[in-house]
CHARMM-style PDB file with segment names, atoms N, HN, CA, C and O in Angstrom:
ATOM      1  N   UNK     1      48.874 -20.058  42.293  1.00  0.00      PROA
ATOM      2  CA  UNK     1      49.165 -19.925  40.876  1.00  0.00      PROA
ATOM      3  C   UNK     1      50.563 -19.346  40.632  1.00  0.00      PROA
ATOM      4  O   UNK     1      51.201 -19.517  39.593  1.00  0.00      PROA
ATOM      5  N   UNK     2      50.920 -18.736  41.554  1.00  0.00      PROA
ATOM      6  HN  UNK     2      50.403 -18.597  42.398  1.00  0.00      PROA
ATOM      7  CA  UNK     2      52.695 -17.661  41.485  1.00  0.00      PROA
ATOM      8  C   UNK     2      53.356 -18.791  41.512  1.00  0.00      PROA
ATOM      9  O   UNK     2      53.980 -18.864  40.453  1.00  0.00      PROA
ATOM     10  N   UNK     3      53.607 -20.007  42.379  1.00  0.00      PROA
ATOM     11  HN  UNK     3      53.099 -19.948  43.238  1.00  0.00      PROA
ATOM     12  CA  UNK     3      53.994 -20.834  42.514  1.00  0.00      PROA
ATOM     13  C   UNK     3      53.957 -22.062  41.091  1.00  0.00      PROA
ATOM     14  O   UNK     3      54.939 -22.772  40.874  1.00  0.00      PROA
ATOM     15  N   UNK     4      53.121 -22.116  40.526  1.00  0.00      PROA
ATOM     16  HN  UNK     4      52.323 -21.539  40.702  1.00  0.00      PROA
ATOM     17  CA  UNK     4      52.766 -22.826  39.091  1.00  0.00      PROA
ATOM     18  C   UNK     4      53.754 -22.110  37.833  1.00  0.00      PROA
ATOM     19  O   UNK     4      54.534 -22.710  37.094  1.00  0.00      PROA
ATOM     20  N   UNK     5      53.447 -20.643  37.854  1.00  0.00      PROA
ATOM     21  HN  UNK     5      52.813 -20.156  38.454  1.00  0.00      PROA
ATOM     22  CA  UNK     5      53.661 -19.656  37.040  1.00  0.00      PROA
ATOM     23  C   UNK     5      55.393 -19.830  37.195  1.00  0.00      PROA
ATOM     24  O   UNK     5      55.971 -20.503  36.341  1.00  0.00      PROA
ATOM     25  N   UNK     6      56.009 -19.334  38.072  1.00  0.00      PROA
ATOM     26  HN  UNK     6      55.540 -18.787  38.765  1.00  0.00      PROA
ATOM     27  CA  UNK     6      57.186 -19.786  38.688  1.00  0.00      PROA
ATOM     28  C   UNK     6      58.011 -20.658  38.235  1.00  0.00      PROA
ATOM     29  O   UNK     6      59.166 -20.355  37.938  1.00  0.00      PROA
ATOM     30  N   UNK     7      57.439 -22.086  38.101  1.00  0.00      PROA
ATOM     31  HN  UNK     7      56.500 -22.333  38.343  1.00  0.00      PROA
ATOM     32  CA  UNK     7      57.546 -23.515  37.905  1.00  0.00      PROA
ATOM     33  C   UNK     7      58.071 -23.142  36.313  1.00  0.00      PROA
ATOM     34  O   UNK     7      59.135 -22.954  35.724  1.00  0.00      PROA
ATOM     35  N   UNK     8      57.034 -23.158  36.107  1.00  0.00      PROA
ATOM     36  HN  UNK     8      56.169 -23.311  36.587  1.00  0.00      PROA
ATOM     37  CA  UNK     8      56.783 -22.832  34.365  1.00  0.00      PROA
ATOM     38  C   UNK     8      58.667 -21.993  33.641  1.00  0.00      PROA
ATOM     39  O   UNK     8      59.683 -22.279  33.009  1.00  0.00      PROA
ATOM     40  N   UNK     9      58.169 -21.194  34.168  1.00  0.00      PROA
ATOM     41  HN  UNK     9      57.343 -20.961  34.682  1.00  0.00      PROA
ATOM     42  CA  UNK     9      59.131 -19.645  33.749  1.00  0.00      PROA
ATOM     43  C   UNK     9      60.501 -20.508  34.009  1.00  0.00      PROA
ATOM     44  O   UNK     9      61.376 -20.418  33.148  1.00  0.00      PROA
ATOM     45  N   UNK    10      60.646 -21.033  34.732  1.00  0.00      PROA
ATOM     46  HN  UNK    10      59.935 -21.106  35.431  1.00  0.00      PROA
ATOM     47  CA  UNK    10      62.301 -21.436  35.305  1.00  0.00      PROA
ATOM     48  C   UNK    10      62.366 -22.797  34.477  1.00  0.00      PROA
ATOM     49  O   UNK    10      63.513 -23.164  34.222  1.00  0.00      PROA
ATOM     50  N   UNK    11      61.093 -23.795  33.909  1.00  0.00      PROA
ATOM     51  HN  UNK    11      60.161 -23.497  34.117  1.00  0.00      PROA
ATOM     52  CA  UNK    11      61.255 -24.915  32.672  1.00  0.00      PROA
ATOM     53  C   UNK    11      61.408 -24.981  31.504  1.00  0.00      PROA
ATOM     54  O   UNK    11      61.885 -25.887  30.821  1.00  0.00      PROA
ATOM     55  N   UNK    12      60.788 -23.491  31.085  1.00  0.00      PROA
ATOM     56  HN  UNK    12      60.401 -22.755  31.640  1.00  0.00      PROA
ATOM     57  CA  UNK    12      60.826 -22.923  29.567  1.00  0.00      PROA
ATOM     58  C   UNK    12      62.112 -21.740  29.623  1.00  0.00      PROA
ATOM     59  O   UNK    12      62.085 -20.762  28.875  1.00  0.00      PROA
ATOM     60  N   UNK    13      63.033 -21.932  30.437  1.00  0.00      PROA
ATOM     61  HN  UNK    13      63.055 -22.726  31.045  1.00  0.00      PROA
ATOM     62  CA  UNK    13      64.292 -20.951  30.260  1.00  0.00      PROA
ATOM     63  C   UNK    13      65.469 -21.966  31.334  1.00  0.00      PROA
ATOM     64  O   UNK    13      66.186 -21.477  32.207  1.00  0.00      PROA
ATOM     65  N   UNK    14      65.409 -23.243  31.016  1.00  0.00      PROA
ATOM     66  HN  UNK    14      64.827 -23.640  30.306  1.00  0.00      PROA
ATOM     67  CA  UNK    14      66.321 -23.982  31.530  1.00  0.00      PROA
ATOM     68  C   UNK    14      67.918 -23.856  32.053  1.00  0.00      PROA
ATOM     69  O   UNK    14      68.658 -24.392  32.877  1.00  0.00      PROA
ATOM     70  N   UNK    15      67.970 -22.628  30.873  1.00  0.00      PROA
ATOM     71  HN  UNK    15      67.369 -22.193  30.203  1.00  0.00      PROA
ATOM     72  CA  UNK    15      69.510 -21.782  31.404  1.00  0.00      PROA
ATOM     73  C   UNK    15      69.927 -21.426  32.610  1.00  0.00      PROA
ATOM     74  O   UNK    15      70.997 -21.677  33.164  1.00  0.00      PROA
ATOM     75  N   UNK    16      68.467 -20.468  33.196  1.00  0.00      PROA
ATOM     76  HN  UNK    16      67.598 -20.264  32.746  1.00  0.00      PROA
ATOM     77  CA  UNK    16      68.646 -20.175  34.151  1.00  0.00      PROA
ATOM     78  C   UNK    16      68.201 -20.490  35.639  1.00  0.00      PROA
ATOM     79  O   UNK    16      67.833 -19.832  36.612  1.00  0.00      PROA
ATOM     80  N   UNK    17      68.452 -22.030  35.287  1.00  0.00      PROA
ATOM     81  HN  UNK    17      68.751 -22.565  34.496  1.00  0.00      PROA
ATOM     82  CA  UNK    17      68.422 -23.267  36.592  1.00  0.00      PROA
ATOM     83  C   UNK    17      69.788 -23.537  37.188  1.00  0.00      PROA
ATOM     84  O   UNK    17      70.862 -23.693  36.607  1.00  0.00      PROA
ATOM     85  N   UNK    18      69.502 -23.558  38.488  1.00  0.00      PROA
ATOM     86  HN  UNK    18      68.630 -23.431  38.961  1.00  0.00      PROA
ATOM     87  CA  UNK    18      70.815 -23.872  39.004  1.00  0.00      PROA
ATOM     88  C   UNK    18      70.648 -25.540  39.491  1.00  0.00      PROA
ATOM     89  O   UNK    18      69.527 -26.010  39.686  1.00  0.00      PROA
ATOM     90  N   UNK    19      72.082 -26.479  39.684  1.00  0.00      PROA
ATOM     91  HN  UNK    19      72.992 -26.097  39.526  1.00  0.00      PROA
ATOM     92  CA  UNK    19      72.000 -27.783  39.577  1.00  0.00      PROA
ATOM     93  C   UNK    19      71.045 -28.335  40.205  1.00  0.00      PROA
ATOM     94  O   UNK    19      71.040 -28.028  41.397  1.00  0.00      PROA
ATOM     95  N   UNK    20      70.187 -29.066  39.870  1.00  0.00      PROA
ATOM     96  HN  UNK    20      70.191 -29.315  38.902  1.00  0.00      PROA
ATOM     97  CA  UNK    20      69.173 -29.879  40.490  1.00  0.00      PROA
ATOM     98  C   UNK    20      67.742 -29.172  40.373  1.00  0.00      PROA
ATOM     99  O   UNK    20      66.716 -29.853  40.382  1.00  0.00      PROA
ATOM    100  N   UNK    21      67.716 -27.825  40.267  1.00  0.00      PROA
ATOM    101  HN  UNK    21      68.549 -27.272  40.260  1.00  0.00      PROA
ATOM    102  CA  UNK    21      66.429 -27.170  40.178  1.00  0.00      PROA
ATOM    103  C   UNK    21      65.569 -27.195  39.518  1.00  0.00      PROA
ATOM    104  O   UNK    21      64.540 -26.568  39.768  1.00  0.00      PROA
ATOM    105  N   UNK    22      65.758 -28.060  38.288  1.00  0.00      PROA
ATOM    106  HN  UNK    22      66.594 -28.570  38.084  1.00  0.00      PROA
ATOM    107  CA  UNK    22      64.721 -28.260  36.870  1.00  0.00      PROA
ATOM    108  C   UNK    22      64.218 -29.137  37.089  1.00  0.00      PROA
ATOM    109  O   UNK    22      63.069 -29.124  36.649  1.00  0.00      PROA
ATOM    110  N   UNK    23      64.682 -30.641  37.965  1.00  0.00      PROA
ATOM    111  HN  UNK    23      65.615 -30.652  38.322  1.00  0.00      PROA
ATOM    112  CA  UNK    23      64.271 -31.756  38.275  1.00  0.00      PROA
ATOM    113  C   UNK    23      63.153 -31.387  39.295  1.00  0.00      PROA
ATOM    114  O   UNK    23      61.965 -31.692  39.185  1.00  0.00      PROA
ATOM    115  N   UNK    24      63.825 -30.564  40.474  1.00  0.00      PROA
ATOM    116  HN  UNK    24      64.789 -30.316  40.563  1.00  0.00      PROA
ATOM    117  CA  UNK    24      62.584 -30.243  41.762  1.00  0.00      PROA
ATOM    118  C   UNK    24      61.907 -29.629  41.148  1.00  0.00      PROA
ATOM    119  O   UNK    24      60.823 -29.517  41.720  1.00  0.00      PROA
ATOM    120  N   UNK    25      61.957 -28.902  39.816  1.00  0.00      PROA
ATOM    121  HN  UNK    25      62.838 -28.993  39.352  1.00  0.00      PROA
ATOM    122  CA  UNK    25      60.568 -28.084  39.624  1.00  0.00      PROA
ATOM    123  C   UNK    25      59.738 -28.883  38.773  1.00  0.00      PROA
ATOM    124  O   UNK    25      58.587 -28.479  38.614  1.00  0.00      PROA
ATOM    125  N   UNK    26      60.103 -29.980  38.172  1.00  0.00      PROA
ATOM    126  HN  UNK    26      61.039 -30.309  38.301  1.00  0.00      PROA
ATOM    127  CA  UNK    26      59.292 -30.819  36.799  1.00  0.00      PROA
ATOM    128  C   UNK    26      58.800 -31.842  38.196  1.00  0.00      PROA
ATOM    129  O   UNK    26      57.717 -32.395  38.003  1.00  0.00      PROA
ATOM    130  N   UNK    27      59.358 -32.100  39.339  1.00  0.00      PROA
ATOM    131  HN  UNK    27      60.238 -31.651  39.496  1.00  0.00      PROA
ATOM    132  CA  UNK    27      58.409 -32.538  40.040  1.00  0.00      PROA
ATOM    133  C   UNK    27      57.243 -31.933  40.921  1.00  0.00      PROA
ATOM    134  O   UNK    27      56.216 -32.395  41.418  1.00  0.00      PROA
ATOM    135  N   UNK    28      57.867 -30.675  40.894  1.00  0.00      PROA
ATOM    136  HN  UNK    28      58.702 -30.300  40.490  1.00  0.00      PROA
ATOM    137  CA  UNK    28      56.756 -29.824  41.983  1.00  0.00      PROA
ATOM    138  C   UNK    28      55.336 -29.768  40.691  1.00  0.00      PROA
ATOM    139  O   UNK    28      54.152 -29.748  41.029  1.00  0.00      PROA
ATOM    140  N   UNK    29      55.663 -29.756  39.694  1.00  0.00      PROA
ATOM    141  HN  UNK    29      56.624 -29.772  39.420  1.00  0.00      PROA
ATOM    142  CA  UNK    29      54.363 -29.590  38.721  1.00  0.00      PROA
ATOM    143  C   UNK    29      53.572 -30.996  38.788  1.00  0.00      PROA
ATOM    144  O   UNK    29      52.358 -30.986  38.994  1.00  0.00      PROA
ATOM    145  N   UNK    30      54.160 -32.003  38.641  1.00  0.00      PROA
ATOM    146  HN  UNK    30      55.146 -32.011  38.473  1.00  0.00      PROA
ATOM    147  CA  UNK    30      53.580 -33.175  38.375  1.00  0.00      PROA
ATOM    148  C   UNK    30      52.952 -33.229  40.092  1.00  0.00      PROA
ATOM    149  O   UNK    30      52.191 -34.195  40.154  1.00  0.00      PROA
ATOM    150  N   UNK    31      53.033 -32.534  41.411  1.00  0.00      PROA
ATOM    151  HN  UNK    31      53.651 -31.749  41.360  1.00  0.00      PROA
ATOM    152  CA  UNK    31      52.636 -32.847  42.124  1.00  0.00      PROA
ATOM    153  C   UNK    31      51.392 -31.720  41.901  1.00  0.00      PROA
ATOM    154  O   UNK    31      50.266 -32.211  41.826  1.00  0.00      PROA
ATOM    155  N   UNK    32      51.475 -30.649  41.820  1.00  0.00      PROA
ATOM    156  HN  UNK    32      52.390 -30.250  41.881  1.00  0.00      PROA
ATOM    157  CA  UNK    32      50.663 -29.779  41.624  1.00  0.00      PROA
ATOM    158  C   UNK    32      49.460 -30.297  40.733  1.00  0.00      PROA
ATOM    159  O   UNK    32      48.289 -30.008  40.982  1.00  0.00      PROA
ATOM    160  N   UNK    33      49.865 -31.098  39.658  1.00  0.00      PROA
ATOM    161  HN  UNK    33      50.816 -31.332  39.455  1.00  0.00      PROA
ATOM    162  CA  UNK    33      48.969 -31.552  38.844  1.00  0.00      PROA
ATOM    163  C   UNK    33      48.224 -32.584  39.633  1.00  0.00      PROA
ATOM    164  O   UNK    33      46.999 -32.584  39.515  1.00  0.00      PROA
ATOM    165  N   UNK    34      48.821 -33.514  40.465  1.00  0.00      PROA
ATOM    166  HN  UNK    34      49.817 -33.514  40.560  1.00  0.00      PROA
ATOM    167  CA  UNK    34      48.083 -34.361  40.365  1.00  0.00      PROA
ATOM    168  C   UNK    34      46.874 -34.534  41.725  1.00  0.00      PROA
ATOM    169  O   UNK    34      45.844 -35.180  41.914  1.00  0.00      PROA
ATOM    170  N   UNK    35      47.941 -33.263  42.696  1.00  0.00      PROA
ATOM    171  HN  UNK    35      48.778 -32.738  42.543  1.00  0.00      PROA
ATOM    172  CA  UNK    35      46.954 -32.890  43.864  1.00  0.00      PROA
ATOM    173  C   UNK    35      45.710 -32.157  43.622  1.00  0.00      PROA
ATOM    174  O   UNK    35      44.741 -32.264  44.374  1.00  0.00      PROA
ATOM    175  N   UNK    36      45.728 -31.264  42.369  1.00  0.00      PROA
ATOM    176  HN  UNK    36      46.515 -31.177  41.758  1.00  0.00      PROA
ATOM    177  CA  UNK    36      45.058 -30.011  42.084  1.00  0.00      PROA
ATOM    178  C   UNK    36      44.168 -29.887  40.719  1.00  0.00      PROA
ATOM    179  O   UNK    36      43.477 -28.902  40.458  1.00  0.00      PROA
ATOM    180  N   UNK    37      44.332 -31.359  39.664  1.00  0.00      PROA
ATOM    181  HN  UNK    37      44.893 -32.158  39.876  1.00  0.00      PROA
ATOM    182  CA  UNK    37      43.687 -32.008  38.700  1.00  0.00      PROA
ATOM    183  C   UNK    37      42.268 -31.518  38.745  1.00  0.00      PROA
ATOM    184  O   UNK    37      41.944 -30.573  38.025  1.00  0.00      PROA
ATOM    185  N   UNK    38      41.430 -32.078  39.517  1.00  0.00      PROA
ATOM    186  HN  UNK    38      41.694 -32.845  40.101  1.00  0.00      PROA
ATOM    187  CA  UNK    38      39.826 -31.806  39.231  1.00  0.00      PROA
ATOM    188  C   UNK    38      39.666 -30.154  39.561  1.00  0.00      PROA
ATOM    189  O   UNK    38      38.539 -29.676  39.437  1.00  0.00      PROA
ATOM    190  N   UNK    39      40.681 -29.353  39.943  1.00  0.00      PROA
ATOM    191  HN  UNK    39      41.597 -29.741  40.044  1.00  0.00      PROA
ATOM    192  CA  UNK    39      39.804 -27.824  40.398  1.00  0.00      PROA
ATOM    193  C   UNK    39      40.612 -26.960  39.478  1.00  0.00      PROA
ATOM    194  O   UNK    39      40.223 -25.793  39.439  1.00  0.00      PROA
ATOM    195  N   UNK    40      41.957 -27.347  38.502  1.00  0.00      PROA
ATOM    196  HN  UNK    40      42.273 -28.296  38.534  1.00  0.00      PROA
ATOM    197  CA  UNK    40      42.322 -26.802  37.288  1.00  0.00      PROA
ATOM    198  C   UNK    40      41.276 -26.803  36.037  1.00  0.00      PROA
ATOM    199  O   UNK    40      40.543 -27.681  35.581  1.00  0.00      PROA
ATOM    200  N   UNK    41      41.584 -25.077  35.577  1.00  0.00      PROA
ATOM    201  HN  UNK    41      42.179 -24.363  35.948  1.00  0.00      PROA
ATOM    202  CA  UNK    41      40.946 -25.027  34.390  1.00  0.00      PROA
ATOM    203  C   UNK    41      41.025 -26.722  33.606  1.00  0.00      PROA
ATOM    204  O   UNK    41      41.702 -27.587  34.159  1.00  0.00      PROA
ATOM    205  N   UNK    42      40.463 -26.950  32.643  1.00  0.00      PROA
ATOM    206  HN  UNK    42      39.912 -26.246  32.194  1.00  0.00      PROA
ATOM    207  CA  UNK    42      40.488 -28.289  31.548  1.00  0.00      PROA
ATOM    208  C   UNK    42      41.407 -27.965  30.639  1.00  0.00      PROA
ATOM    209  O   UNK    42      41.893 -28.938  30.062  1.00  0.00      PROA
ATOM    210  N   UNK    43      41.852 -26.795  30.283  1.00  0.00      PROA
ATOM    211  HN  UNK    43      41.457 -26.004  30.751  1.00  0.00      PROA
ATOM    212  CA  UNK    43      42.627 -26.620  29.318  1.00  0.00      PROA
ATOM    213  C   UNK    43      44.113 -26.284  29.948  1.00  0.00      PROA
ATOM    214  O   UNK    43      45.113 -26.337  29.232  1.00  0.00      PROA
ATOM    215  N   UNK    44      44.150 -26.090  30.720  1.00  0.00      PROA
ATOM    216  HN  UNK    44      43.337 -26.047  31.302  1.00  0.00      PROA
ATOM    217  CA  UNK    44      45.591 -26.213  31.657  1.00  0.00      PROA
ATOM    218  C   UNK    44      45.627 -27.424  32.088  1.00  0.00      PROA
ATOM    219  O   UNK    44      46.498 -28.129  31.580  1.00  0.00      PROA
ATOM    220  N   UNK    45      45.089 -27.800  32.713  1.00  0.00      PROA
ATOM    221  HN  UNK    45      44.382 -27.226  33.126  1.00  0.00      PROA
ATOM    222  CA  UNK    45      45.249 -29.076  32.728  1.00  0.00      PROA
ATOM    223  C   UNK    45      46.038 -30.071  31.582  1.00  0.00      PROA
ATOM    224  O   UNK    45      47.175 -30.530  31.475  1.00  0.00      PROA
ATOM    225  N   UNK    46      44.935 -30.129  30.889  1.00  0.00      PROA
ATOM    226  HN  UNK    46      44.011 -29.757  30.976  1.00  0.00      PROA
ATOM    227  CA  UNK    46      45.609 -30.495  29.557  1.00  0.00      PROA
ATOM    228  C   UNK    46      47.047 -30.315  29.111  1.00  0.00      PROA
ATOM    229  O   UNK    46      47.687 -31.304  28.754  1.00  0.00      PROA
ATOM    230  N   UNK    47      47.619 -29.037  29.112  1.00  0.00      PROA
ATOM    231  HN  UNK    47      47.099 -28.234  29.403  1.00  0.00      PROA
ATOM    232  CA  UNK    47      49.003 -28.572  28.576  1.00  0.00      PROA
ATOM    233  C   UNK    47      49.764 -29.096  30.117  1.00  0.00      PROA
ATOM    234  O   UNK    47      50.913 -29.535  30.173  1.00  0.00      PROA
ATOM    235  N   UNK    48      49.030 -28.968  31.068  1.00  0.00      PROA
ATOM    236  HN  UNK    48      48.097 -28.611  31.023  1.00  0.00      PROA
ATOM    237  CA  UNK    48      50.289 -29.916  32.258  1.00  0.00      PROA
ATOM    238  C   UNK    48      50.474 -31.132  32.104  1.00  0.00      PROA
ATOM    239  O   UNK    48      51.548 -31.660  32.392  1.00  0.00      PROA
ATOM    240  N   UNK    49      49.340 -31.855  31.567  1.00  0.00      PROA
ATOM    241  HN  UNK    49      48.468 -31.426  31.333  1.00  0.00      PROA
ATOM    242  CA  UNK    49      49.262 -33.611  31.666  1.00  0.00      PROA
ATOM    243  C   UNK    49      50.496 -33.563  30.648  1.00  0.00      PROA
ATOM    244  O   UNK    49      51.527 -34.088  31.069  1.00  0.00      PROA
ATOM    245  N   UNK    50      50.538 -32.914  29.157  1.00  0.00      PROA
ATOM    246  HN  UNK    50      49.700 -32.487  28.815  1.00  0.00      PROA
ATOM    247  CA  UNK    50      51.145 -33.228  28.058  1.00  0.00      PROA
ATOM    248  C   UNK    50      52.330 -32.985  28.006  1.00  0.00      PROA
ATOM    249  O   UNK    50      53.174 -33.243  27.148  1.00  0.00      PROA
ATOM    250  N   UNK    51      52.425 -32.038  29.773  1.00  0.00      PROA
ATOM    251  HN  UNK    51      51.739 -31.828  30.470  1.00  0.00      PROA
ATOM    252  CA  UNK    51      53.958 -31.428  29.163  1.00  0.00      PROA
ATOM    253  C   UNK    51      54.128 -30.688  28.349  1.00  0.00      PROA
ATOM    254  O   UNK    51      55.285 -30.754  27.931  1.00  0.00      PROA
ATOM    255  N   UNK    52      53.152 -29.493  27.561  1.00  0.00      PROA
ATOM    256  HN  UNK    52      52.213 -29.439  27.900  1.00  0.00      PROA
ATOM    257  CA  UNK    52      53.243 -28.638  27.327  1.00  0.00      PROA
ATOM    258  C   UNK    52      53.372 -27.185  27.896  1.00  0.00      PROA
ATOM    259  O   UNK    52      52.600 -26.229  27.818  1.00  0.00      PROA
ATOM    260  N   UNK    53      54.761 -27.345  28.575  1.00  0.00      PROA
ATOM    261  HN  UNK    53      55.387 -28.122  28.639  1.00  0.00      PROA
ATOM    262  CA  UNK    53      54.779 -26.472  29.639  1.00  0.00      PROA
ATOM    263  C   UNK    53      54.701 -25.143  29.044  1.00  0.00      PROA
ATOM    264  O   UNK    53      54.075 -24.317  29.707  1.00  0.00      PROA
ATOM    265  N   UNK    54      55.388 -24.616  27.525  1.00  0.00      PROA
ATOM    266  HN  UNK    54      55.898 -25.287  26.986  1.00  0.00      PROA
ATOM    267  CA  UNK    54      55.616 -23.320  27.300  1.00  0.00      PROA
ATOM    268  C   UNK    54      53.963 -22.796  27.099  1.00  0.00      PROA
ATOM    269  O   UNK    54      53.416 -21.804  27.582  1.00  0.00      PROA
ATOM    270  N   UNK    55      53.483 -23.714  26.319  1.00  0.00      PROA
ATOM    271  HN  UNK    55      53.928 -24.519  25.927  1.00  0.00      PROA
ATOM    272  CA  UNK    55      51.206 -23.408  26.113  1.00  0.00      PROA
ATOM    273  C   UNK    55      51.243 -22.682  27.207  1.00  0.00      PROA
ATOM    274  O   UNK    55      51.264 -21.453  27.282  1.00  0.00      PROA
ATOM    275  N   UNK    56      51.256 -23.845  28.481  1.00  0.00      PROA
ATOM    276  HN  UNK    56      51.239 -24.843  28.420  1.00  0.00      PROA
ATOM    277  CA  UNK    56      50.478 -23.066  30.115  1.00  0.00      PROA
ATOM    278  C   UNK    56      50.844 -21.536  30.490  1.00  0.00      PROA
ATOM    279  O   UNK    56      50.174 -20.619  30.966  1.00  0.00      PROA
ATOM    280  N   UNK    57      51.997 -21.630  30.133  1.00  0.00      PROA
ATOM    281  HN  UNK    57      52.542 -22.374  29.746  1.00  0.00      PROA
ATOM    282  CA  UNK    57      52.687 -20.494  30.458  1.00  0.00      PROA
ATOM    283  C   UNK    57      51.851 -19.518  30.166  1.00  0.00      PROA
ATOM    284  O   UNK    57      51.205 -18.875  30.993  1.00  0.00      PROA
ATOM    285  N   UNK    58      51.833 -19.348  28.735  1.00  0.00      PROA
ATOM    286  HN  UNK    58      52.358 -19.871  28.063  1.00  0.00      PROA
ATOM    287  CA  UNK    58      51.585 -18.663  27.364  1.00  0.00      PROA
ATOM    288  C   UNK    58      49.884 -18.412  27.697  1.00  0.00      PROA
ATOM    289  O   UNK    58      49.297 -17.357  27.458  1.00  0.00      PROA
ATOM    290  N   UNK    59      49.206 -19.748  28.355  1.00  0.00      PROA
ATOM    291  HN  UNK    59      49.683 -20.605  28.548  1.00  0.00      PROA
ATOM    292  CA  UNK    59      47.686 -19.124  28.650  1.00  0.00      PROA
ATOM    293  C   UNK    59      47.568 -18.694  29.762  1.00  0.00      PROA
ATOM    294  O   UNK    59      46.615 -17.945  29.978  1.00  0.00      PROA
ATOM    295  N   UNK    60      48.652 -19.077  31.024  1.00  0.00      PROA
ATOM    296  HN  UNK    60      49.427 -19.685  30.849  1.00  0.00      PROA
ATOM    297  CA  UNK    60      48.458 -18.317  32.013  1.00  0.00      PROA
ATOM    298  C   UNK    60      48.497 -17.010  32.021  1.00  0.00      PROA
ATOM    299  O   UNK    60      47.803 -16.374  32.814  1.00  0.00      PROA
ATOM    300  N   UNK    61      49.445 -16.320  30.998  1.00  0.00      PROA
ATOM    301  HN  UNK    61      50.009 -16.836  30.353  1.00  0.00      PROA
ATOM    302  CA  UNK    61      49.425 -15.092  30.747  1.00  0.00      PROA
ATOM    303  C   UNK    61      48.300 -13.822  30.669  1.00  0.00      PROA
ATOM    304  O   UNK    61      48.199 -12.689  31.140  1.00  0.00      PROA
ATOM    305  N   UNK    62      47.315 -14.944  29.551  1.00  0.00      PROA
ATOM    306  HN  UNK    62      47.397 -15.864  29.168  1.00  0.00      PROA
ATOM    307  CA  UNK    62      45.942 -14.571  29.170  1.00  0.00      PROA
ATOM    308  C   UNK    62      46.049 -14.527  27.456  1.00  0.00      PROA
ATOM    309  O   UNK    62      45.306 -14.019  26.616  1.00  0.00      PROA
ATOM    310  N   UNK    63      47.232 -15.242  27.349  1.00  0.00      PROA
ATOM    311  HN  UNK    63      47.836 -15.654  28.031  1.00  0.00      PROA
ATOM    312  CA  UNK    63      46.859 -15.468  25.910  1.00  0.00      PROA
ATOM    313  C   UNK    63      47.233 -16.758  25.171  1.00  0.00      PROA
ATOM    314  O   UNK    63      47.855 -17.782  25.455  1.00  0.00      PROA
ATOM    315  N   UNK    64      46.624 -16.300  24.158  1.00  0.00      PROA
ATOM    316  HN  UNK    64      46.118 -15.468  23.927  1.00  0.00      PROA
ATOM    317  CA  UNK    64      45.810 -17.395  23.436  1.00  0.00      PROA
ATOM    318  C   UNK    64      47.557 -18.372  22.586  1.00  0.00      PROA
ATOM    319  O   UNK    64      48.210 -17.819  21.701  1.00  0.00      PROA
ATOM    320  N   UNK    65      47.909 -19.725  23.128  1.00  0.00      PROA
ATOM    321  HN  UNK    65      47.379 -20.174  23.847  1.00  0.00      PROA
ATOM    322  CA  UNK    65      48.881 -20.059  22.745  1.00  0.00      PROA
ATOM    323  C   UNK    65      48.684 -20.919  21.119  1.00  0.00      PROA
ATOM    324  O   UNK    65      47.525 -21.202  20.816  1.00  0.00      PROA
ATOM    325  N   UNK    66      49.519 -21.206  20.383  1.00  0.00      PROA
ATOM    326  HN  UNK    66      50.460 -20.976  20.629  1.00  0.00      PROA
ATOM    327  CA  UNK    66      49.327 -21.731  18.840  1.00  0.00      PROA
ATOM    328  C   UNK    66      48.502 -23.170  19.443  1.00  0.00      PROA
ATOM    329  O   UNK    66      48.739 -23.673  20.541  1.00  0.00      PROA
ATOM    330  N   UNK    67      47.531 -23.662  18.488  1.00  0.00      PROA
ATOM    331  HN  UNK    67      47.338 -23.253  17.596  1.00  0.00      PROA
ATOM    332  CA  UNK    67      46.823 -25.005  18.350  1.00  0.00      PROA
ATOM    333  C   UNK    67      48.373 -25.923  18.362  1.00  0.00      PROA
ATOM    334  O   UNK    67      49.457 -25.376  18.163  1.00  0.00      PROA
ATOM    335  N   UNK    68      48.224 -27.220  18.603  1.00  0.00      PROA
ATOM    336  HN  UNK    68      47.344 -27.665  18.765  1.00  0.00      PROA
ATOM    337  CA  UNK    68      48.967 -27.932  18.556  1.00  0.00      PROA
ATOM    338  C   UNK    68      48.851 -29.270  17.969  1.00  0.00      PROA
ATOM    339  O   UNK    68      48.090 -28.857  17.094  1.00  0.00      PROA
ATOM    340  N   UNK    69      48.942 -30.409  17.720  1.00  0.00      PROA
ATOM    341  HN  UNK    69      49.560 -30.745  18.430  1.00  0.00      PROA
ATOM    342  CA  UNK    69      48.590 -31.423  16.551  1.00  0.00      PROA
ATOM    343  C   UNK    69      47.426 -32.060  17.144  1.00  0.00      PROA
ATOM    344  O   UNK    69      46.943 -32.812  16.297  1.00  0.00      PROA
ATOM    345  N   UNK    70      46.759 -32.090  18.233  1.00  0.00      PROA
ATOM    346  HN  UNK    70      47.150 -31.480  18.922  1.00  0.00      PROA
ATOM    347  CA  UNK    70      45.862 -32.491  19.297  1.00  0.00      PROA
ATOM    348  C   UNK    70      44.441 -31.187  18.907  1.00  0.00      PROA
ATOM    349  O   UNK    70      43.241 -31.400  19.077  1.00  0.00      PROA
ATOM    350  N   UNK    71      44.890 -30.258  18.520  1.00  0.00      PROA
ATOM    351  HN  UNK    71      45.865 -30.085  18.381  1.00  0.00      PROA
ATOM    352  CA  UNK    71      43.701 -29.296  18.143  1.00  0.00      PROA
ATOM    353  C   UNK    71      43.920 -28.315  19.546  1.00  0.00      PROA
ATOM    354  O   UNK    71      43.041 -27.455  19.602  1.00  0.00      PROA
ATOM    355  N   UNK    72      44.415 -28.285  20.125  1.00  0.00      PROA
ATOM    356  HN  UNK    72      45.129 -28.983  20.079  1.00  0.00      PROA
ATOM    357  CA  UNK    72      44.193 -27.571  21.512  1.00  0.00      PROA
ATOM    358  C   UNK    72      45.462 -26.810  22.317  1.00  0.00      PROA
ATOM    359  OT1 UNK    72      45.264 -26.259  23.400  1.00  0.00      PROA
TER     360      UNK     72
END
């Protein structure tokens, strides 16, 4: 999960990526997602499929992120 969490933190603060690092990390998620799909919460899941990376973040935390036009 440090490794997910990680991911996250360095996509939702893009500034502080160095060249090429936003790309290896928007792929390390989509691999994470797609190796690790059936044993992720449903609702993380969800905000990874959508690319709602700042949500995951925000619930990995332990809190509760804004509804979004999807209800979720």
């Amino acid at each position: 999960m440090e490794e997910l969490k990680s991911s996250l933190r360095l996509i939702t603060n893009p500034k502080d990526a160095k060249p090429g690092e936003l790309i290896r990390e928007l792929k390390l998620l989509d691999e994470i997602l797609k190796q690790n799909a059936s044993h992720l919460d449903p609702r993380l899941r969800h905000f990874l499929q959508n690319r709602s990376y700042e949500k995951a973040l925000i619930w990995l935390k332990g809190e509760e992120p804004e509804k979004g036009v999807c209800g979720k």
